[in-house]
KEMAR-386996 format. One record per residue (C-alpha): residue in one letter; x negated, y negated, z negated. Coordinates in steps of 0.02 Angstrom, whole numbers, padded with zeros to 5 digits, always signed. Layout:
% residues N
AXYZ...
//
This chain:
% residues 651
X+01951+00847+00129X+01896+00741+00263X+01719+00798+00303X+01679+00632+00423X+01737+00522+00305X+01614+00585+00179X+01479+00597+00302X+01525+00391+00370X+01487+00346+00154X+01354+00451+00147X+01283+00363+00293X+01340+00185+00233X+01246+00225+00078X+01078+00281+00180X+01128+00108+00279X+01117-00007+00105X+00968+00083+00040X+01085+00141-00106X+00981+00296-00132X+01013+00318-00297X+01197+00347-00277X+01178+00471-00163X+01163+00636-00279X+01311+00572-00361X+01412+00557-00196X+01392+00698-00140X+01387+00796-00296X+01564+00733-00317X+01618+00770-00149X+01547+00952-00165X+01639+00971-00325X+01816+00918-00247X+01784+01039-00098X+01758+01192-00198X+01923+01135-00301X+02009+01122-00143X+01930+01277-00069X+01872+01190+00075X+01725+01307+00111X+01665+01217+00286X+01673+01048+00204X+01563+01149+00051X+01445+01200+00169X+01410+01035+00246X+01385+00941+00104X+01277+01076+00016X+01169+01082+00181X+01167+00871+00140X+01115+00911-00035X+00973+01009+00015X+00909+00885+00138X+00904+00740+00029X+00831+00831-00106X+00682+00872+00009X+00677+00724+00098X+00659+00642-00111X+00531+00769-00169X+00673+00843-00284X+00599+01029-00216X+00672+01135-00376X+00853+01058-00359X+00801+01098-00141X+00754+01281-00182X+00904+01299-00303X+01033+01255-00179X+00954+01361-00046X+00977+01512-00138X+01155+01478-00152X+01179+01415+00027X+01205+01587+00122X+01279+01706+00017X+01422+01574+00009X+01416+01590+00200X+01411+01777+00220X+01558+01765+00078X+01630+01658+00202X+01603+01787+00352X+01498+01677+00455X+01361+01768+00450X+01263+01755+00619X+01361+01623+00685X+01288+01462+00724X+01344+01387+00553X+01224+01532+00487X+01101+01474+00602X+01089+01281+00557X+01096+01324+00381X+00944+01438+00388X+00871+01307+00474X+00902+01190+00345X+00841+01307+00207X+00688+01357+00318X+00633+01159+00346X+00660+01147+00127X+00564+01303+00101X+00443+01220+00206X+00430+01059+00087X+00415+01151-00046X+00284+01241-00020X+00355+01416+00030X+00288+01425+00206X+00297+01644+00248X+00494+01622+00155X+00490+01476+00293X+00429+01546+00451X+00559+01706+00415X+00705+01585+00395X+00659+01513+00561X+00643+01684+00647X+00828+01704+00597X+00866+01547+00665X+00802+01615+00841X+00898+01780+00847X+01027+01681+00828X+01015+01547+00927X+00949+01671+01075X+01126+01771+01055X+01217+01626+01056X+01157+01479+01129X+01100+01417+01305X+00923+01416+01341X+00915+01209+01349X+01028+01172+01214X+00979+01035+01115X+00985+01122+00961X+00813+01199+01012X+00737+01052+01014X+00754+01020+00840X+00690+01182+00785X+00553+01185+00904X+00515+01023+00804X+00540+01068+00639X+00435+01259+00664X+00288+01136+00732X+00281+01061+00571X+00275+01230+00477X+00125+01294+00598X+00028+01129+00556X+00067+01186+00359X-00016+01343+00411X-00146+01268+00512X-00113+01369+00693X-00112+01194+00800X-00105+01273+00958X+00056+01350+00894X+00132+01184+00838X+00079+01093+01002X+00175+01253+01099X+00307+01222+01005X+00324+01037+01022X+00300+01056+01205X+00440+01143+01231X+00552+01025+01122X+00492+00902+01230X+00537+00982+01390X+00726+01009+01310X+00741+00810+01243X+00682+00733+01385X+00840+00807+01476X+00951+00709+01346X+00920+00549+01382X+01011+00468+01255X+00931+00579+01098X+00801+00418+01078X+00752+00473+00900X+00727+00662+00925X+00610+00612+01073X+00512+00469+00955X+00504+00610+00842X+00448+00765+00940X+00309+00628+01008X+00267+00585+00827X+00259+00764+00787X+00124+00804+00938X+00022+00672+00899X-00010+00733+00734X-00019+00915+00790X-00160+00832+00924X-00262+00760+00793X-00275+00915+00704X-00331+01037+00861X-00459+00910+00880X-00370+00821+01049X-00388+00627+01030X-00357+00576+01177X-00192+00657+01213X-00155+00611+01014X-00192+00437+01068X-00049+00431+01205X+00078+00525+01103X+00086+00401+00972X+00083+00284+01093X+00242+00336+01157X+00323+00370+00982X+00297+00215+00937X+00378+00133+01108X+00524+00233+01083X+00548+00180+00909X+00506-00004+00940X+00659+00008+01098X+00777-00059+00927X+00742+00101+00807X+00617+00008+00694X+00713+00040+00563X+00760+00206+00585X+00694+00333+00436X+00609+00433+00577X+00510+00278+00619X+00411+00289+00444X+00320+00477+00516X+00293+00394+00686X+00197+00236+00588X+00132+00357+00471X+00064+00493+00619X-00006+00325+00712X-00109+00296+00566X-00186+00453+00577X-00213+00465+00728X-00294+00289+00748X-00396+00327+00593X-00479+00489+00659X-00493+00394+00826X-00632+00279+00714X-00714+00421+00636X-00751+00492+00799X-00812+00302+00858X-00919+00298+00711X-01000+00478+00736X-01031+00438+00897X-01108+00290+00864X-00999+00190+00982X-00943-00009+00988X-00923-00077+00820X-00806-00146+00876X-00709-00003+00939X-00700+00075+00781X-00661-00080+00671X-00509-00112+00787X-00461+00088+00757X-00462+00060+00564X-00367-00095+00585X-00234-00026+00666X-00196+00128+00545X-00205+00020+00411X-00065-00084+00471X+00009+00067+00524X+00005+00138+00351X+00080-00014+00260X+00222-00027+00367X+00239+00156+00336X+00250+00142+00147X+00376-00016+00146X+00492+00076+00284X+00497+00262+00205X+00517+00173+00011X+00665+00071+00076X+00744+00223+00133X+00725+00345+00008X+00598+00288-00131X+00430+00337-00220X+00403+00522-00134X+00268+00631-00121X+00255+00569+00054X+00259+00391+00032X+00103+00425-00085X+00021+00524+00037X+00026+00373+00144X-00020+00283-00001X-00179+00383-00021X-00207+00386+00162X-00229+00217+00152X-00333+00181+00013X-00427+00311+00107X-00448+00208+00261X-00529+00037+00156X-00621+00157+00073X-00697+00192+00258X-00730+00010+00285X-00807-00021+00138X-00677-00072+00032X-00642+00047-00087X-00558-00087-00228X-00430-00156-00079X-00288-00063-00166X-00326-00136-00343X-00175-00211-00398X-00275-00360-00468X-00357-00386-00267X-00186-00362-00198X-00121-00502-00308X-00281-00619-00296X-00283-00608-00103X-00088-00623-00109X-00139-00789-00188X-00272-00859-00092X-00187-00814+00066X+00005-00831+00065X+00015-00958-00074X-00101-01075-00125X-00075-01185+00018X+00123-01201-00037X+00061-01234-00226X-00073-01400-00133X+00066-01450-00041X+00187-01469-00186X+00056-01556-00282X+00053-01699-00158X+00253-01693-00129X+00274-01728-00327X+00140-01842-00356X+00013-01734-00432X-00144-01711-00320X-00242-01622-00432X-00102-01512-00496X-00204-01333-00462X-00316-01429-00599X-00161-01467-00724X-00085-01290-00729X-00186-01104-00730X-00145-00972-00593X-00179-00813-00626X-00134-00633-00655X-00133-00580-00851X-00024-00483-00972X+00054-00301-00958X+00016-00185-00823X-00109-00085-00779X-00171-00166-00637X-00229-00328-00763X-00354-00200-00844X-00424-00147-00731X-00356+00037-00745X-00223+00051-00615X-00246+00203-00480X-00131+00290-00363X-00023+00336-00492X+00008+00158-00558X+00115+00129-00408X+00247+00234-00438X+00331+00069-00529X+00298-00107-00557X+00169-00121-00412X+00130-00243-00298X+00073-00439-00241X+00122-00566-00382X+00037-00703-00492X+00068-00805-00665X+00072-00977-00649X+00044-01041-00823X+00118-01197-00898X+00159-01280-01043X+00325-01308-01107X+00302-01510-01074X+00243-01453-00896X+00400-01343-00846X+00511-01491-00939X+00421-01613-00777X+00418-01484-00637X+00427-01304-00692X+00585-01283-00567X+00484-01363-00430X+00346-01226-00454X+00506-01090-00449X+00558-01147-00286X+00386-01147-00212X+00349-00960-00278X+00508-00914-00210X+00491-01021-00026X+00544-00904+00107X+00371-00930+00185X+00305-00830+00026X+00333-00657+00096X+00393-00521-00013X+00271-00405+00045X+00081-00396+00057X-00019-00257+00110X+00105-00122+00130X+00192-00165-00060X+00336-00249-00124X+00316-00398-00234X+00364-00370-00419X+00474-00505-00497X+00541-00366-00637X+00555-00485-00837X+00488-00367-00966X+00576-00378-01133X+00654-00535-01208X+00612-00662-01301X+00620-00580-01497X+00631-00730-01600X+00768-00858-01709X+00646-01005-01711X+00689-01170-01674X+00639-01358-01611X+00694-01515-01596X+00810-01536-01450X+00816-01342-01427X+00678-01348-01306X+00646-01143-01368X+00833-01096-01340X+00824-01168-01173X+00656-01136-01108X+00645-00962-01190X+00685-00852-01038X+00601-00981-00894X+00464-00863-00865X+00445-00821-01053X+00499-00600-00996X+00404-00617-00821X+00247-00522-00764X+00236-00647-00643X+00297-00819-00582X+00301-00960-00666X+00250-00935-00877X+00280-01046-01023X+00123-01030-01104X+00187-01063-01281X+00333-00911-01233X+00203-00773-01166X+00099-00801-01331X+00215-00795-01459X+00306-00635-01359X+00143-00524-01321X+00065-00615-01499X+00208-00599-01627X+00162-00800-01655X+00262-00894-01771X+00306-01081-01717X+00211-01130-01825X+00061-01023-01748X+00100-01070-01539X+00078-01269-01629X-00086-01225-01675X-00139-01131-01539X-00076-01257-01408X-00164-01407-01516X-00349-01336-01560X-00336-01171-01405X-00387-01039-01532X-00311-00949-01664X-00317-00966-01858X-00428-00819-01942X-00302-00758-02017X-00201-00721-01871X-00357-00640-01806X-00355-00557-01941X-00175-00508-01938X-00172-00445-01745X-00200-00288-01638X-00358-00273-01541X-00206-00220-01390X-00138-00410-01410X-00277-00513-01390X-00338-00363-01258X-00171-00418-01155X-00198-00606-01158X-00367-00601-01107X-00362-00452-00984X-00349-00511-00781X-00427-00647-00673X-00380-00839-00653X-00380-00890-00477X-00346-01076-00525X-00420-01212-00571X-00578-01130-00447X-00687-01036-00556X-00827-01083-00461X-00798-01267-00524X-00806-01226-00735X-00959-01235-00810X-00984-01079-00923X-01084-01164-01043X-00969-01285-01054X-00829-01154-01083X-00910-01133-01267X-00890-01297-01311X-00696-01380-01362X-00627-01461-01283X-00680-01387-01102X-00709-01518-00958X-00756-01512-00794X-00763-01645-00661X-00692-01766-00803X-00551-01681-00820X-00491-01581-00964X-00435-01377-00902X-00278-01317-00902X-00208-01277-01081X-00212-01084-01045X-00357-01079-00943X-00446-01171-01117X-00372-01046-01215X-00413-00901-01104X-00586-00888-01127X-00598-00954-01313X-00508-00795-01343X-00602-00702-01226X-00754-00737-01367X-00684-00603-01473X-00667-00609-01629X-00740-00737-01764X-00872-00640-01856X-00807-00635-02009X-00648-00561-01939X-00753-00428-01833X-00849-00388-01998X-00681-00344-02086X-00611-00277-01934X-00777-00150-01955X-00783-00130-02135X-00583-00067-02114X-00633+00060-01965X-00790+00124-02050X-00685+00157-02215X-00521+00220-02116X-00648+00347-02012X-00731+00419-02162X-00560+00452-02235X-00494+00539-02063X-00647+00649-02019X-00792+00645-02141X-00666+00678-02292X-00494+00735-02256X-00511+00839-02097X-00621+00972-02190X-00486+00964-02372X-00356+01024-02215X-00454+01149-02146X-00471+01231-02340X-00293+01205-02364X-00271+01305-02168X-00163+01169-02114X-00262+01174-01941X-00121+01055-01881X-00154+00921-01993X-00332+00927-01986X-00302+00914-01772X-00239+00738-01839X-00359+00689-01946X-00502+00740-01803X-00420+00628-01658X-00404+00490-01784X-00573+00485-01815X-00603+00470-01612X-00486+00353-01604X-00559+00262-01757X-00739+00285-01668X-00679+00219-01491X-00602+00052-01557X-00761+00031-01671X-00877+00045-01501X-00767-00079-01426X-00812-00195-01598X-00984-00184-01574X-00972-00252-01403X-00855-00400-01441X-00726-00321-01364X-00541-00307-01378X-00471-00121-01355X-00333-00068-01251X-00206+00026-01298X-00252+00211-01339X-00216+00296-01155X-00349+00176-01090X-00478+00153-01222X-00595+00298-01157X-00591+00214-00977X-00622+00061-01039X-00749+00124-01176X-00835+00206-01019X-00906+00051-00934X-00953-00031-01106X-01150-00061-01108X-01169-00023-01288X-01137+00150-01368X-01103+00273-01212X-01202+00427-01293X-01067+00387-01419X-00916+00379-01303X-00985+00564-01235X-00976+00610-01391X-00823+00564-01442X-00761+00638-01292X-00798+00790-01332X-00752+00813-01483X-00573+00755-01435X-00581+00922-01351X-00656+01031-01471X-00571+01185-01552X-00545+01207-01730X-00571+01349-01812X-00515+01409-01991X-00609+01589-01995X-00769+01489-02050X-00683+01428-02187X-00620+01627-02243X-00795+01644-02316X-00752+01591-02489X-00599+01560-02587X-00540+01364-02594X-00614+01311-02760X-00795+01383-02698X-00798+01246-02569X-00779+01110-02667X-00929+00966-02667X-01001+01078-02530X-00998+01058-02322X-00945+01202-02207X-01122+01194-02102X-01029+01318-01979X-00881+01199-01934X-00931+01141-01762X-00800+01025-01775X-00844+00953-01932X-01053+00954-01863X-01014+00841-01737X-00892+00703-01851X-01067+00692-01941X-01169+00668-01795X-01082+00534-01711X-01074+00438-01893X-01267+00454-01885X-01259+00395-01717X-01156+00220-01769X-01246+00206-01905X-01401+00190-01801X-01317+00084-01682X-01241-00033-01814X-01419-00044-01885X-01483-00099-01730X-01356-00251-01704X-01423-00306-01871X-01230-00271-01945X-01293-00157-02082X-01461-00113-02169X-01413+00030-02261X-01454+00207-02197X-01308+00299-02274X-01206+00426-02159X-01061+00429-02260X-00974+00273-02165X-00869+00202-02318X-01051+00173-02393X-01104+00073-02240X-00968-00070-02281X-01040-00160-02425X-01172-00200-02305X-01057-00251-02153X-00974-00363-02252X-01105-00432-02356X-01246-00440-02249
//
């Protein structure tokens, strides 16, 4: 085998950002050494294996191969040769990584012995251990020992002039090691010089992420000390400035190269650390990103083309927006929603008739090259959920051809009358209604999940200017402002956003209240006398499921889907002793040795007092029942819930 050839593709693949191929590639190659017997070309690859798999957070495959790595060697017999050497090295800086820092620093002492026996005193090879041992002392918190360290890797890569990114890095790697021993100032210059060596044509070197990333921290502890010593305000707003720009470069550089790892959400954090500071805590929500994305990058382009196509008022003819699936729309997302399908973006809503006239114009303009792909340290997010699921026709075939422009996207540009009848299983016959009168029929109401309407309604619309629609007005049909009629979807928007018609809500109620009684007032203690604990666990969490989605009813709310209806259930106004409540009984025990008392039969037409479990199903159905009584849904004072829906639907 030749090694350097499959070194030059694993490079070329490092080179495309093909990432994902690399495990493969060098799987393979490993595979055809061992057949061949080609233990050096083994070694090298495996000590490639192990690198990548730290460098992608893949730590048990990292620790795996490590434990392989030198008894193959000392099977080998190169034990305590410099092969040994690099490889403990290798397996020292992974141990490291994952975690294993005294199984590190002893891997590194080997490293020295050998290095010491065999090596000259300025060899560059110290350098990089010097570098990499700093990095375990600032894991174990002895700074002064990492800044000794990095010293003298210094002193050794400074005599190799042309070793540009070990001397970026051993620069990075002080800086860092500065900030933590308290040393600003001499923090300050290091990164100053990382980042000049990098920015000498290494900008996009994979190194170049820890120098951004160190500069951040650096500049950001830099305005913690300006704000604790009450210096310049400006000063310190400059400091945060720059280690926020520091950090988003970070994140886009280090995903490029190898992906979503536990470093790139460090930075991640780091940063939403840093607006935090400023007091901006909600910088990172997905639904800010995408609004300022908006406001700033695009809506210029959007005016312009309005005036290139003959349509002045065209922000007032089409809704822009961001709506639909993904966390960020409700509201929920955190620093684990970016992990995938994170980042700027917006919906630009039309009709079908719309994108017919100049839906391909508003492509081009979301795609201009002036609309940059990234925005605060993420990636825009063009992904198309799932397709179009539907046979239906029209005249002409508009469906058939319009059906994917926009109809799959999370953003871009939307046919309106595509996104409904996708996310609202709408017949034809349906979107025709909706599109003429900008509501639903009752029975469709009637027919959908709270989820549905919950993702059609869900998000913000930057366009036409909220600031400019009457919210009065917004009750009446049709909606006008400023003589003008709004956008189809915008019209439609918050007519849903009503919730739903009463009647609907009231049978919507009536079917909770009577589902709930059935789950934990009834069945959940017939399972507990029959000892199926298991199926009595079901019954309980659908009666708090049951109990969530009726809180959200009693505030004319839609619910999310179940992973997010206690968040959202939190913030409602109405109900929140309830929401406690429910909360903890989702976490409750159950227990079958109160039910050992009697036999079976003896239980029957009677209620286990001592089933904590069962206790607290009661007393948060007193609890709605109270509540319903005070929203004037029911007048009956019943606890058993099925008795409480003659009234909801009758009263």
């Amino acid at each position: 085998m030749d090694i350097q050839k499959v070194i030059e593709g694993l490079d070329a693949l490092f080179a495309e950002r093909q990432t994902n191929k690399v495990e493969d590639y060098l799987s393979e190659n490993l595979e055809k050494a061992l057949k061949e017997g080609d233990t050096g070309c083994a070694i090298t690859i495996i000590n490639e294996l192990i690198g990548f798999y730290r460098d992608t957070s893949q730590y048990d495959k990292a620790e795996a191969y490590c434990g392989k790595l030198l008894p193959f060697l000392e099977r080998a017999g190169l034990k305590d040769t410099i092969h040994y050497g690099t490889s403990c090295l290798n397996i020292a800086n992974a141990y490291r990584a994952c975690g294993r820092l005294e199984d590190s620093l002893e891997h590194y002492k080997i490293v020295f012995d050998i290095y010491e026996k065999l090596l000259e005193p300025k060899d560059f090879r110290y350098a990089s251990l010097y570098n990499n041992l700093s990095l375990l002392y600032q894991e174990m918190e002895q700074f002064d020992k990492a800044c000794d360290s990095l010293l003298a890797a210094l002193a050794i890569v400074k005599e190799y002039p042309e070793a540009k990114v070990e001397l970026g890095v051993t620069y990075s790697n002080l800086a860092a090691s500065y900030v933590k021993s308290g040393e600003l100032g001499k923090a300050e210059e290091a990164v100053k010089n990382a980042r000049s060596v990098f920015q000498d044509g290494l900008t996009e070197d994979y190194h170049y992420t820890a120098a951004l990333s160190g500069a951040g921290d650096v500049y950001f502890a830099l305005a913690k000390a300006a704000d604790r010593e009450a210096g310049e305000t400006n000063t310190k707003e400059q400091y945060y400035a720059k280690a926020i720009s520091c950090y988003e470069e970070a994140m886009l550089l280090l995903k490029s190269h190898v992906g979503l790892t536990h470093a790139y959400f460090r930075i991640v954090s780091n940063l939403q650390t840093a607006w935090k500071a400023i007091g901006q805590p909600g910088q990172l929500k997905g639904l800010n990103i995408c609004k300022c994305y908006y406001y700033v990058m695009a809506r210029h382009l959007f005016e312009a083309l309005g005036k290139k196509i003959g349509h002045d008022r065209l922000l007032y003819e089409i809704t822009v927006g961001k709506v639909g699936e993904g966390s960020e729309c409700f509201g929920y997302d955190d620093l684990l929603s970016v992990d995938h399908d994170f980042g700027p973006g917006f919906c630009i809503f039309v009709t079908r008739e719309q994108y017919e006239n100049f839906g391909k114009k508003l492509e081009e303009t979301y795609n201009h090259p002036q609309l940059i792909k990234t925005y605060m340290g993420f990636e825009r997010q063009d992904r198309k959920v799932e397709p179009l699921n539907t046979k239906a026709e029209c005249s002409g075939g508009t469906i058939e051809r319009l059906k994917d422009a926009g109809s799959g996207l999370r953003n871009g540009v939307i046919v309106i009358e595509d996104f409904m009848k996708r996310i609202l299983n709408l017949s034809e016959q349906e979107v025709e209604f909706l599109m003429k009168h900008h509501t639903l029929p009752e029975e469709v109401f009637l027919r959908l999940s709270d989820w549905q309407l919950k993702t059609v309604t869900n998000g913000e619309l930057f366009e036409p200017d909220a600031n400019r629609i009457d919210p009065v007005a917004i009750m009446r049909e049709p909606v006008r402002t400023d003589n003008m009629q709004l956008p189809v979807f915008t019209s439609i928007y918050h007519n849903l956003r009503k919730g739903y018609p009463e009647p609907i809500r009231r049978k919507k109620l009536a079917q909770l209240l009577g589902e709930m009684c059935q789950s934990g007032q009834y069945n959940y203690q017939r399972m507990m006398l029959r000892g199926d604990t298991a199926a009595a666990i079901l019954m309980m969490h659908d009666f708090v499921r049951g109990g969530l989605r009726l809180v959200y009813l009693i505030n004319r709310e839609y619910a999310p889907h179940s992973k997010w209806l206690f968040a959202g259930a939190r913030k409602l106004p109405k109900g929140r002793e309830i929401v406690k409540k429910l909360e903890e009984l989702s976490a409750m025990q159950v227990r079958a040795d109160s039910y050992e008392t009697r036999e079976m039969l003896e239980w029957i037409g009677t209620t286990n007092k001592e089933d904590t479990v069962l206790a607290k199903i009661n007393d948060i159905a007193g609890d709605f029942v109270g509540l319903m009584r005070s929203e004037g849904l029911t007048i009956g004072d019943a606890l058993y819930l099925e008795e409480q829906i003659p009234y909801i639907l009758n009263s």
